[in-house]
DRENRO-760861 format. One record per atom (N, C-alpha, C): residue in three letters; x, y negated, z. Coordinates in steps of 0.2 Angstrom, whole numbers, plus 5000, padded with zeros to 4 digits. Example, Ala and Ser with C-alpha at 12.3 -4.5 7.8 and 13.67 -1.06 7.14 Angstrom:
// DRENRO-760861
ALA506650285039
ALA506250225039
ALA506650165039
SER506450115035
SER506850055036
SER506450005039
//
This chain:
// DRENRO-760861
UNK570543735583
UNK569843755585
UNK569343745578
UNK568943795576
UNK568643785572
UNK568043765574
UNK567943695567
UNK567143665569
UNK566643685565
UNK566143675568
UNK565543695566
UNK565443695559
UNK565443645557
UNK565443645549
UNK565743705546
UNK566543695545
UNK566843755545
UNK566743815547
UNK566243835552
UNK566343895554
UNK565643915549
UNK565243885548
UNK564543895544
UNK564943905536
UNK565543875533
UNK565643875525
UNK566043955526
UNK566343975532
UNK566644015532
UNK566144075532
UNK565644085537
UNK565244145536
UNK565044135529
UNK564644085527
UNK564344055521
UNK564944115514
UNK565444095516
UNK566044135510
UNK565944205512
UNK566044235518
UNK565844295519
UNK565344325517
UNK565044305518
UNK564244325517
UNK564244335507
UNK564544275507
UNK564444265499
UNK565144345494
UNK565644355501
UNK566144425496
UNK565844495494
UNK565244485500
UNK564944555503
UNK564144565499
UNK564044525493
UNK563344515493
UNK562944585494
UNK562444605495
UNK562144675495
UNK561244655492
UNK560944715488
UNK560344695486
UNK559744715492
UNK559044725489
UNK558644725495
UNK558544795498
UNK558444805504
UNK558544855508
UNK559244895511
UNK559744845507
UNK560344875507
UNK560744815512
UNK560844795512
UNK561044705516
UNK561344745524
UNK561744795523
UNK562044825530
UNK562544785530
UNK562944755528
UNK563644705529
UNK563344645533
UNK562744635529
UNK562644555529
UNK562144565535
UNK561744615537
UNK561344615545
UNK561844615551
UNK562244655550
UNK562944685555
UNK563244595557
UNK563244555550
UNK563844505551
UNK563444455556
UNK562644445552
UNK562244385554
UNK562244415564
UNK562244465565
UNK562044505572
UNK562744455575
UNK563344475572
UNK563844475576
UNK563844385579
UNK563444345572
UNK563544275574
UNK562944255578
UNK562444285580
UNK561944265586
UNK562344285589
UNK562544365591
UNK563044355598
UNK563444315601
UNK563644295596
UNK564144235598
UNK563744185599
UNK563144155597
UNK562844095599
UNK562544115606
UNK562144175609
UNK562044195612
UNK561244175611
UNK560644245612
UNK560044215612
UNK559844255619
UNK559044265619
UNK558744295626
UNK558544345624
UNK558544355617
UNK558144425614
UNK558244425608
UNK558444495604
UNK558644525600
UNK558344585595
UNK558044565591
UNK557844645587
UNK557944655582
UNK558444695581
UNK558844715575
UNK558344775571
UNK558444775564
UNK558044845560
UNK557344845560
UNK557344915563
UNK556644915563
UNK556144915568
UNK556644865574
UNK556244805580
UNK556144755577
UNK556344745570
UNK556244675566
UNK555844685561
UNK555644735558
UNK555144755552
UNK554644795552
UNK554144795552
UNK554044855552
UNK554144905545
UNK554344965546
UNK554544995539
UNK554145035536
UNK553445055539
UNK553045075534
UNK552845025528
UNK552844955531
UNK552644905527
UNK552944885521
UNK553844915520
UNK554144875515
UNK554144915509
UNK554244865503
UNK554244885494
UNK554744905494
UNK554744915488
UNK555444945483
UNK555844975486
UNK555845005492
UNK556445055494
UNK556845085491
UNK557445095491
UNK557845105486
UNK557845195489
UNK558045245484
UNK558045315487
UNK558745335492
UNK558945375495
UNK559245395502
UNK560045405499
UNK560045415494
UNK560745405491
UNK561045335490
UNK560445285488
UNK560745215487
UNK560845185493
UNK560645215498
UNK560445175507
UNK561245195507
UNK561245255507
UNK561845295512
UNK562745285508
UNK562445255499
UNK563045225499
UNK563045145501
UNK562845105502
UNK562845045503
UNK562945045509
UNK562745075514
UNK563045095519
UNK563545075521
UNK563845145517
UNK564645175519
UNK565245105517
UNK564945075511
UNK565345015508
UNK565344975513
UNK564644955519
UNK564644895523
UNK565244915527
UNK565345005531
UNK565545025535
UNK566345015533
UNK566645025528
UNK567245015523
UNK567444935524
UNK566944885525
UNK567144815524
UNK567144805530
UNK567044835536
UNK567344815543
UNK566544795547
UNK565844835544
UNK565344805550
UNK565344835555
UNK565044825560
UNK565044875568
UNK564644915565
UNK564945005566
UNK564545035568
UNK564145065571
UNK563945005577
UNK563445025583
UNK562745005580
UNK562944945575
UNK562444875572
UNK561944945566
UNK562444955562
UNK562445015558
UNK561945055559
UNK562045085563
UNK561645135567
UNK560945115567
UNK560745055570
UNK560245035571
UNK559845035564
UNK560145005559
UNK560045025550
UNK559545065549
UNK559745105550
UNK559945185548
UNK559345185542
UNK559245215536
UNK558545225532
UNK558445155529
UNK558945095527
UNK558945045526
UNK558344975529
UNK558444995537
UNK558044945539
UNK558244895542
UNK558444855538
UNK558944795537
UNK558544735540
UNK558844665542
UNK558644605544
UNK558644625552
UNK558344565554
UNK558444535563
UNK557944475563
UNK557644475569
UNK557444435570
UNK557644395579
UNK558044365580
UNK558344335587
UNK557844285589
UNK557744285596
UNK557344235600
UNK557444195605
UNK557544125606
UNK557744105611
UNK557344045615
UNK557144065622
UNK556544045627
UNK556943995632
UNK556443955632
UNK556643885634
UNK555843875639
UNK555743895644
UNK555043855644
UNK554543885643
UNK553943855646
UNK553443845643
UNK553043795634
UNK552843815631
UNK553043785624
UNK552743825619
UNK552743795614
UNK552543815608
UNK552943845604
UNK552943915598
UNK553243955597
UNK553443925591
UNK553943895587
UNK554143895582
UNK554743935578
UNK554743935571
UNK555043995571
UNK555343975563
UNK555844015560
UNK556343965554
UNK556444045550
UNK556244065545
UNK556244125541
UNK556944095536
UNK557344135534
UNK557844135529
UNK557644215527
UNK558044205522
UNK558144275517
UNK558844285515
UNK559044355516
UNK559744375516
UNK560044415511
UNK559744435505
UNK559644475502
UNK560144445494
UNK560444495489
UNK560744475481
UNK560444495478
UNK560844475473
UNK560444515463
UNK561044545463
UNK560644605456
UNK561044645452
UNK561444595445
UNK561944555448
UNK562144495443
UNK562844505443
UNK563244515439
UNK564044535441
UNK564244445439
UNK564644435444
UNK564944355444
UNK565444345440
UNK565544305436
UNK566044265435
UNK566544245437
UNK567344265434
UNK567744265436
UNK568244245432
UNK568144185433
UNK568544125429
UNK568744055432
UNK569144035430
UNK569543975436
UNK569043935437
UNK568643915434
UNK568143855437
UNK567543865440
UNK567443935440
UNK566943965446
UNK567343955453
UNK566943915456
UNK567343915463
UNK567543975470
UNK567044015467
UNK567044065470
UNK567644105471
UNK567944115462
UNK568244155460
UNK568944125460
UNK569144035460
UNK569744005461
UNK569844005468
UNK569244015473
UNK569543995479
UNK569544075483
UNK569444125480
UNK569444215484
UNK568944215488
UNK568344205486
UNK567744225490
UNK567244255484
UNK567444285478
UNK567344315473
UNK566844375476
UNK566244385475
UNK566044465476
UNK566444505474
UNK566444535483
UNK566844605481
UNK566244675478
UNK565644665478
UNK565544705477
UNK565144705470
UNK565544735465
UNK565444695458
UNK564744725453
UNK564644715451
UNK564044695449
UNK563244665453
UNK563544635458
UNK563144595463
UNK563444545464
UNK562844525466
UNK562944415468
UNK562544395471
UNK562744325476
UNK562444305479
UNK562344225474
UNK561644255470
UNK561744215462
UNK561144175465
UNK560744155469
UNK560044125471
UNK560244085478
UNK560944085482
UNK560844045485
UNK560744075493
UNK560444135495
UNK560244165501
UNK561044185506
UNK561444175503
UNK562244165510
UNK562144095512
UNK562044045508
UNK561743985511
UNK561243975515
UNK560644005514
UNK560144005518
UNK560344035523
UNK560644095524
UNK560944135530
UNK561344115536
UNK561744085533
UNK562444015536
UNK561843955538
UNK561243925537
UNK560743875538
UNK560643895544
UNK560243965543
UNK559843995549
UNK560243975556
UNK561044025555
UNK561244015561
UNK561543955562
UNK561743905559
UNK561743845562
UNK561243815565
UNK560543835564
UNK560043795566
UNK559843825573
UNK559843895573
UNK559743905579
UNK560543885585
UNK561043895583
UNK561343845589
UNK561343765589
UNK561043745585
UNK560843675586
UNK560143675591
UNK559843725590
UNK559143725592
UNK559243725601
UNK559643795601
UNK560043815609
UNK560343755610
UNK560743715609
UNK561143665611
UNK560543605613
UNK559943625614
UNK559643565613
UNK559243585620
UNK558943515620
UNK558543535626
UNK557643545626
UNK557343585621
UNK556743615620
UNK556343665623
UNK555643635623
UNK555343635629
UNK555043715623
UNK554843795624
UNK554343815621
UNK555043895618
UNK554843925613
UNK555043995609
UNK555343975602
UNK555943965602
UNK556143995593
UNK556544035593
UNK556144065585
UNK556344125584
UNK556744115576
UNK557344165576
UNK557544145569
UNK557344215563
UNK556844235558
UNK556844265558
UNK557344285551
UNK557744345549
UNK558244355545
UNK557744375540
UNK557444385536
UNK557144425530
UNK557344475526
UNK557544525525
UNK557744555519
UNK557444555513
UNK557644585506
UNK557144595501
UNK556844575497
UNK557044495497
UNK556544435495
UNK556444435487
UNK557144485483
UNK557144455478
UNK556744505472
UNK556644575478
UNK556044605475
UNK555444595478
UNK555244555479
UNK554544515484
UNK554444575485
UNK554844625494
UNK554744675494
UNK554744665503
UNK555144605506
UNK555344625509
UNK554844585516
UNK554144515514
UNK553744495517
UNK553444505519
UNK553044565515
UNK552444625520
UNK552744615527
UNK553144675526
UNK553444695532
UNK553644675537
UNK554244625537
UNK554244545541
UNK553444525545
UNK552944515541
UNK552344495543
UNK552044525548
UNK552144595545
UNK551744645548
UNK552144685555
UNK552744645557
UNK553144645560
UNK552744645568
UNK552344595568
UNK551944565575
UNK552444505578
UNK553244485576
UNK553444435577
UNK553044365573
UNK552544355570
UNK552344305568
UNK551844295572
UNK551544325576
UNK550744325578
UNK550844285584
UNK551344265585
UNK551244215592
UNK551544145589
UNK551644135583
UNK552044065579
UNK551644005579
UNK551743965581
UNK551343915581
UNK551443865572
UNK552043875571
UNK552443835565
UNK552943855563
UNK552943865556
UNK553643905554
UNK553843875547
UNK554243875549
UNK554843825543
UNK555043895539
UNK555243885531
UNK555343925526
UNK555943895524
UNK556443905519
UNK556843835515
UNK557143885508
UNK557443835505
UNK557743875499
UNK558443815498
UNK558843835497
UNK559343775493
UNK559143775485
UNK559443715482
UNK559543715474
UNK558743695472
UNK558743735469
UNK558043745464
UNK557943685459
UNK558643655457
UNK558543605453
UNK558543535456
UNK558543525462
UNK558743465467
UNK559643475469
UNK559443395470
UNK560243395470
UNK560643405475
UNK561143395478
UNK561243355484
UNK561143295488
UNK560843305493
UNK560543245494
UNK559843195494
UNK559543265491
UNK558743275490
UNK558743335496
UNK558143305499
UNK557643355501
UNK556743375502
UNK556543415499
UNK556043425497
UNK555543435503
UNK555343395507
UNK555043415512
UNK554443465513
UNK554243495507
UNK553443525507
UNK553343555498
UNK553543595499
UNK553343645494
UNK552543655492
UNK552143645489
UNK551543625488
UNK551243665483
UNK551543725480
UNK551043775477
UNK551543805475
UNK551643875474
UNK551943945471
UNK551543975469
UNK551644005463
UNK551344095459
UNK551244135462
UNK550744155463
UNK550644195466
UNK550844285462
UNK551244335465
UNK551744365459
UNK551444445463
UNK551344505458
UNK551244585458
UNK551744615453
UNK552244625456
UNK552744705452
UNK552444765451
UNK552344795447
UNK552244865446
UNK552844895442
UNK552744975444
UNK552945015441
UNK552545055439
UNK552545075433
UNK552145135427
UNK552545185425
UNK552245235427
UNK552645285422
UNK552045305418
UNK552445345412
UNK551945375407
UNK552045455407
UNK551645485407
UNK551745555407
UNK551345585401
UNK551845645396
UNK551445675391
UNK551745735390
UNK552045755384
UNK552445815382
UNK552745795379
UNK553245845380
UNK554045835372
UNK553845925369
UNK554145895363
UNK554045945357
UNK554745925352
UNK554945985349
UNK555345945342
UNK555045905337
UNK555445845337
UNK555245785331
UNK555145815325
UNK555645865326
UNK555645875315
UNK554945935315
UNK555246005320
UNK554746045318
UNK554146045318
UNK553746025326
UNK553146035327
UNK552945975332
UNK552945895328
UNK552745845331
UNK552245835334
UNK551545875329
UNK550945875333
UNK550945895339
UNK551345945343
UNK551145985349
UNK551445945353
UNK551845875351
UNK551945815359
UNK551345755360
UNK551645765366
UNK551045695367
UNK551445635369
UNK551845575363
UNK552145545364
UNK552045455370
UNK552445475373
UNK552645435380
UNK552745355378
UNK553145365371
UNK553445295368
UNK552945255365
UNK552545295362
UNK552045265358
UNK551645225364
UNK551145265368
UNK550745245373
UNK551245175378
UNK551845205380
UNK552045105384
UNK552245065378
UNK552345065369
UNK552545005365
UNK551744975366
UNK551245035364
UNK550445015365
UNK550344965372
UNK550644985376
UNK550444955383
UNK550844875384
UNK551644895381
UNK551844825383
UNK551644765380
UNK551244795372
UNK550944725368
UNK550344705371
UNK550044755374
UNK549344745377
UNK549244705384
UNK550044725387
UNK550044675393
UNK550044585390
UNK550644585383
UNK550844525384
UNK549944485381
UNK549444545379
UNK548944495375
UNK548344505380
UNK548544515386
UNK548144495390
UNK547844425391
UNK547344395390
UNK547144315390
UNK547144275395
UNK547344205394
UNK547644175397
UNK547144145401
UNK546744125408
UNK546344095410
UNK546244005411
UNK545643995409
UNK545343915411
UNK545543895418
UNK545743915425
UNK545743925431
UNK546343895431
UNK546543915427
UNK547443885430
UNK548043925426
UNK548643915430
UNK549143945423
UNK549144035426
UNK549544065420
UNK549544165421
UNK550144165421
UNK550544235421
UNK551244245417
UNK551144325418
UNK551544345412
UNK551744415413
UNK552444425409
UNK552744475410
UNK553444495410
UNK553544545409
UNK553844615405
UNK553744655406
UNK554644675406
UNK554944705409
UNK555744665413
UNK556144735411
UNK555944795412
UNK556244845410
UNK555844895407
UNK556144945401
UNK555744995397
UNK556245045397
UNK556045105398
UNK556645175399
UNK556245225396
UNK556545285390
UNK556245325387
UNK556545355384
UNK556645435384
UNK556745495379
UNK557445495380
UNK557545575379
UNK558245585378
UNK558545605373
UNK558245625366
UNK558645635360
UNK558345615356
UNK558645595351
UNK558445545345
UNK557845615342
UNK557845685341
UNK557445735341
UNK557145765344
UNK556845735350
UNK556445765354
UNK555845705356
UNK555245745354
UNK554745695356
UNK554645675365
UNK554545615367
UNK554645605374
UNK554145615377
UNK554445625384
UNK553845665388
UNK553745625394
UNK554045575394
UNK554045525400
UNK554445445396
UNK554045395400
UNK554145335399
UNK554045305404
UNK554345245405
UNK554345195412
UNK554545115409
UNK554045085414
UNK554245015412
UNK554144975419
UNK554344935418
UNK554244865426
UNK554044805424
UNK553544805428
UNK553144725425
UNK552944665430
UNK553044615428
UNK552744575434
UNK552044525430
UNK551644505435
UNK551144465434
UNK551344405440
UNK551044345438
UNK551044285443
UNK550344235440
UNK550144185443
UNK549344155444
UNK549644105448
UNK549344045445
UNK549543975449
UNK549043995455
UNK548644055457
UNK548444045462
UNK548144125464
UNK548044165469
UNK547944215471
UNK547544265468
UNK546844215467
UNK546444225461
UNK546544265456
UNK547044215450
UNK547344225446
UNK547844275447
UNK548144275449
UNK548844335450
UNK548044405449
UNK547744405453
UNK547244465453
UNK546944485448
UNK546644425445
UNK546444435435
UNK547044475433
UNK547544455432
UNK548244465427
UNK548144535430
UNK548244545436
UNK548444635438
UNK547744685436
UNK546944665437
UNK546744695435
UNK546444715427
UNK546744645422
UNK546744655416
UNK547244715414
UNK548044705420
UNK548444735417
UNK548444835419
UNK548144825423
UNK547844895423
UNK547444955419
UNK546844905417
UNK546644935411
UNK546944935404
UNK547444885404
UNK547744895397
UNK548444955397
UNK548644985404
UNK548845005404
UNK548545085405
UNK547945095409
UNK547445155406
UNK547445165400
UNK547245105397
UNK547045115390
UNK547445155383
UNK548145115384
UNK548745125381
UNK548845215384
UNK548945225389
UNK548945315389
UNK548445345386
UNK547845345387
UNK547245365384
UNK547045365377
UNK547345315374
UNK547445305366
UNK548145365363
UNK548445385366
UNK548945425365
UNK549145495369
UNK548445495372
UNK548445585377
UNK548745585380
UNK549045545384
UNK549445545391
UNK549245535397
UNK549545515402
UNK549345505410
UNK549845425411
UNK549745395414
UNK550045365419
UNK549845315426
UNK550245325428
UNK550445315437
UNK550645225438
UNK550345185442
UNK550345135442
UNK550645135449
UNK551045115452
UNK551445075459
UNK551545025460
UNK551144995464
UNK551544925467
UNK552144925470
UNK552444885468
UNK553044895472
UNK553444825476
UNK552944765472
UNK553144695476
UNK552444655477
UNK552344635481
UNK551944585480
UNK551844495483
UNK551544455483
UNK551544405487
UNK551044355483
UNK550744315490
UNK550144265488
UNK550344205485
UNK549944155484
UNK550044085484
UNK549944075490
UNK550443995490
UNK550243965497
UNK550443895497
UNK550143855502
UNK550243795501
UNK550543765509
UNK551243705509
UNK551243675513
UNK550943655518
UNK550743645526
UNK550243595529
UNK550643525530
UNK550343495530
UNK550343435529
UNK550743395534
UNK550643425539
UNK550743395546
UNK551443415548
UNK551543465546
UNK552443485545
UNK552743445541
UNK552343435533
UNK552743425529
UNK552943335530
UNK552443315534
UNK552543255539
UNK553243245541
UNK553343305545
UNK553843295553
UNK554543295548
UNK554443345542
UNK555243355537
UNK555143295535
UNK554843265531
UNK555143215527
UNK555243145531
UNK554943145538
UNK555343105542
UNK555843115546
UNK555943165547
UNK556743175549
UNK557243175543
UNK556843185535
UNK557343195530
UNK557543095528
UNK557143065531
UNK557142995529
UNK557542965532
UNK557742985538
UNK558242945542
UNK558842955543
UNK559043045540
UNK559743045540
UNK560043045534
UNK560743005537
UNK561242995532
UNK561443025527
UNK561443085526
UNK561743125521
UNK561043135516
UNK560343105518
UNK559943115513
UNK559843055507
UNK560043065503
UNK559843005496
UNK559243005495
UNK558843075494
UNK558243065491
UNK557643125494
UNK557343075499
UNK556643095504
UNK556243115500
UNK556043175497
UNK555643195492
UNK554943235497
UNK554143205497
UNK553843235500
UNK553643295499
UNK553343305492
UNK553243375491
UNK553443385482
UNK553243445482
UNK553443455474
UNK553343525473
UNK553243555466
UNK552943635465
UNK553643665467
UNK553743725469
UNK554143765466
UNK554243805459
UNK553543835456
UNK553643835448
UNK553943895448
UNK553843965453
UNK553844025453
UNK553744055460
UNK553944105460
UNK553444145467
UNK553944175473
UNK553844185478
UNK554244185484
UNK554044235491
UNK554044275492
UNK553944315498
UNK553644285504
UNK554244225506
UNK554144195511
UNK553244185511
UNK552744155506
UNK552144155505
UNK551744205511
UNK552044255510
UNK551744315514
UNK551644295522
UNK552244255524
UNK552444255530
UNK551944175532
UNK552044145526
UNK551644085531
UNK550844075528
UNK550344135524
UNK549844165525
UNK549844185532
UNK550144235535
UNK550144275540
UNK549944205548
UNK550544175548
UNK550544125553
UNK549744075552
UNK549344045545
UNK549144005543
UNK548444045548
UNK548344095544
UNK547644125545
UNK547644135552
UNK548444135558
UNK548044125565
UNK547844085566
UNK547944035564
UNK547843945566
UNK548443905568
UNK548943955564
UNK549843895564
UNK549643865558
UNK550243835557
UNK550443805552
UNK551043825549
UNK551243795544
UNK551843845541
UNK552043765534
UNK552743785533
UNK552843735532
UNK553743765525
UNK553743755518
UNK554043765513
UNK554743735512
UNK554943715514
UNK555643665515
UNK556043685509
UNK556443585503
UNK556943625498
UNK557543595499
UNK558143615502
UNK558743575502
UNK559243575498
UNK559343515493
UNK559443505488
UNK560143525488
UNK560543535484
UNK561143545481
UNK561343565474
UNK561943535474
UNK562243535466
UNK562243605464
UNK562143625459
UNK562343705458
UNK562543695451
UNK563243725448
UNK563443705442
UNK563143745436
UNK562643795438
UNK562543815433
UNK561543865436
UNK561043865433
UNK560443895437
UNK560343955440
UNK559943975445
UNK559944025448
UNK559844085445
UNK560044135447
UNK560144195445
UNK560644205439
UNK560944165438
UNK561444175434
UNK562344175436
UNK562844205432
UNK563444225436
UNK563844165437
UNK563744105436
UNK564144055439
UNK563844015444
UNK563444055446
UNK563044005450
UNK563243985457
UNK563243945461
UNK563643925469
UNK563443845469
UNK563443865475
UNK563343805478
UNK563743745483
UNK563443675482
UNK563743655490
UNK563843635494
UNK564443665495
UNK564243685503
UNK564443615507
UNK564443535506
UNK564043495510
UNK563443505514
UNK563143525508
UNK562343535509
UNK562043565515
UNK562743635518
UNK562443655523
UNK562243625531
UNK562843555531
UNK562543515534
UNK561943485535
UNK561843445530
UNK561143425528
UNK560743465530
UNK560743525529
UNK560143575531
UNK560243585536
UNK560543595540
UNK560543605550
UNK560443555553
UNK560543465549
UNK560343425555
UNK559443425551
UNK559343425545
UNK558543425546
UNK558143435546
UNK558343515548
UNK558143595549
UNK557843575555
UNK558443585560
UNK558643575565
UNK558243525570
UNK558143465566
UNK557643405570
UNK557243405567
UNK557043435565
UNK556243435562
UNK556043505566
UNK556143545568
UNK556043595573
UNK556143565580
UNK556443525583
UNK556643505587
UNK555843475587
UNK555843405581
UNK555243365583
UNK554543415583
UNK554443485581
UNK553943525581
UNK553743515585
UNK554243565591
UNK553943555598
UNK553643505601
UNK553943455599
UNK553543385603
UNK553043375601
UNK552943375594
UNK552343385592
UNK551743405595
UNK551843475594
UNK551443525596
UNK551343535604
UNK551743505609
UNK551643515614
UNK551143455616
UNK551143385611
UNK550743335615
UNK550043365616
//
């Protein structure tokens, strides 16, 4: 018979052969589906009962949906599950009713990077055959462990005897801060009374846990295209209106955006795409940027500065260009009174060395969106970090984790959810 433990390292490995990016995650919604059923809840909304889909970023175009798909469909998902998908409307959120009670609810995120893994004997992945099959992706941040978390905590949660509503919500999309609108704007948060968030790694060990996440960047992606004429380079240059000139002018004007007294900025400009022959003046330019703000504020400064400098730069070169949002998410802060209930449940189990009450994250996170959403009813909402050893940092090809650790996160997940309701029902 297989134990609990191992049944959680094993989806955790599944989850980890299959990784899929955001919007695409059919293998990984199809699998997590399969393992609620097995748990058994009282309600289930799969897709787009789980999201709403006007709401979500960066959707990827009808070719990338419909290949990822067919790859999930190749790896053995149910095609009933599939169906449900369809248009890449990926994640779940499963619910389970106990009572009269307080709603409490546990956000993960299920979602990879475009990171191709390393495959060499001392990556563990790759000595032990849970290697991404699906190669230039990875589950290089850690989210197959949050995934493997989720459902262990909800059958600890079922297994228990609570009085109230938990909900487990799956996420998609986190890692192009694309995927928490839409979750939010779901209508699954609006009855939350308390919502737990978590992350492994982030530089904590094993056997840390970081009870309370106490401030994130507040983070805006754009996309820009640049629009002008092409002309031949040699014959008749005057008659283009070059594209490369206006984004070199833009990306130096993003980077000399000023920096604010308010607190810290960042900007990033991540990808730059232009022209097709070394003799043809270009006619289109695109680039991808992000801004972040130690606080909402700020994140707003950086995007409004970056717009103008972005106007600017076409207009200095007789062009047009088109700004898109395509990710976003707020600042947010831990309540106090959760971060309470984690670090005393994180104090008195055994497998925890180091009861850490709060600490920054020191980058930006979607989740934010979801525990704005809850906070602004009158919940609370609460950033949870469960430490583990990772041999190498996030987003990078050796990256993996240990999977001890998904213990420790299900018993302090799990009781500190447990201790909510009692909480909240005095």
């Amino acid at each position: 018979m297989t134990s609990g433990r191992d049944r959680l390292t094993e989806l955790r490995r599944d989850l980890h052969r299959h990784p899929e990016p955001a919007w695409r995650e059919f293998y990984t919604t199809a699998r997590l589906v399969e393992e609620i059923g097995r748990v058994g809840v009282d309600d289930l909304h799969v897709g787009p009962d789980a999201i709403d889909g006007d709401a979500r970023l960066a959707v990827p175009d009808e070719a990338s949906l419909a290949e990822w798909s067919e790859r999930a469909r190749d790896a053995g998902a149910d095609p009933g599950v599939l169906a449900q998908l369809e248009g890449g409307h990926t994640g779940a959120v499963a619910v389970l009713e106990q009572g009269e009670g307080p709603t409490v609810a546990l956000r993960v995120d299920i979602d990879a990077l475009p990171v191709t893994e390393a495959d060499t004997d001392d990556h563990a992945p790759a000595s032990a055959g849970f290697r991404s099959e699906n190669e230039g992706y990875m589950h290089a941040c850690g989210h197959d462990a949050h995934a493997a978390l989720g459902i262990g905590v909800l059958e600890a949660v079922k297994e228990s005897d609570f009085a109230g509503t938990f909900k487990l919500c799956l996420q998609p999309a986190e890692e192009v801060v694309g995927g928490g609108k839409a979750m939010a704007e779901s209508g699954h948060l609006d009855d939350v009374d308390a919502l737990y968030a978590i992350h492994v790694g982030l530089d904590h060990p094993t056997g840390e846990v970081v009870a309370g996440v106490d401030g994130f960047l507040a983070v805006h992606h754009v996309a820009a295209t640049f629009r002008g004429a092409s002309a031949h380079a040699g014959a008749k240059p005057e008659e283009g209106r070059n594209t490369v000139q206006a984004m070199a002018s833009a990306v130096q004007a993003l980077y000399g955006i000023p920096r604010h007294s308010e607190g810290a900025t960042r900007v990033n400009v991540g990808t730059v795409e232009a022209g097709t022959a070394v003799n043809v003046v270009p006619e289109r330019a695109d680039i991808e940027a992000e801004f972040r703000g130690e606080t909402t504020e700020l994140k707003d400064y950086m995007v409004e500065r970056a717009e103008s400098a972005l106007a600017g730069a076409a207009a200095t070169y007789d062009c047009e260009v088109d700004v898109e949002t395509v990710g976003e998410a707020p600042s947010a802060v831990s309540d106090d009174a959760l971060v309470d209930v984690v670090h005393g449940v994180a104090s008195t189990d055994a497998g925890v060395t180091t009861p850490t009450r709060t600490d920054a994250l020191g980058g930006s996170e979607d989740a934010t969106v979801l525990m704005r959403r809850v906070q602004e009813r009158g919940g609370q909402a609460c950033y949870v970090i469960v430490g583990t050893d990772h041999s190498s940092g996030h987003h990078t090809p050796t990256f993996d984790v240990d999977e001890s650790s998904l213990d420790v996160g299900v018993r302090v997940l799990s009781g500190s959810v447990l201790e909510t309701f009692e909480t909240l029902a005095e």
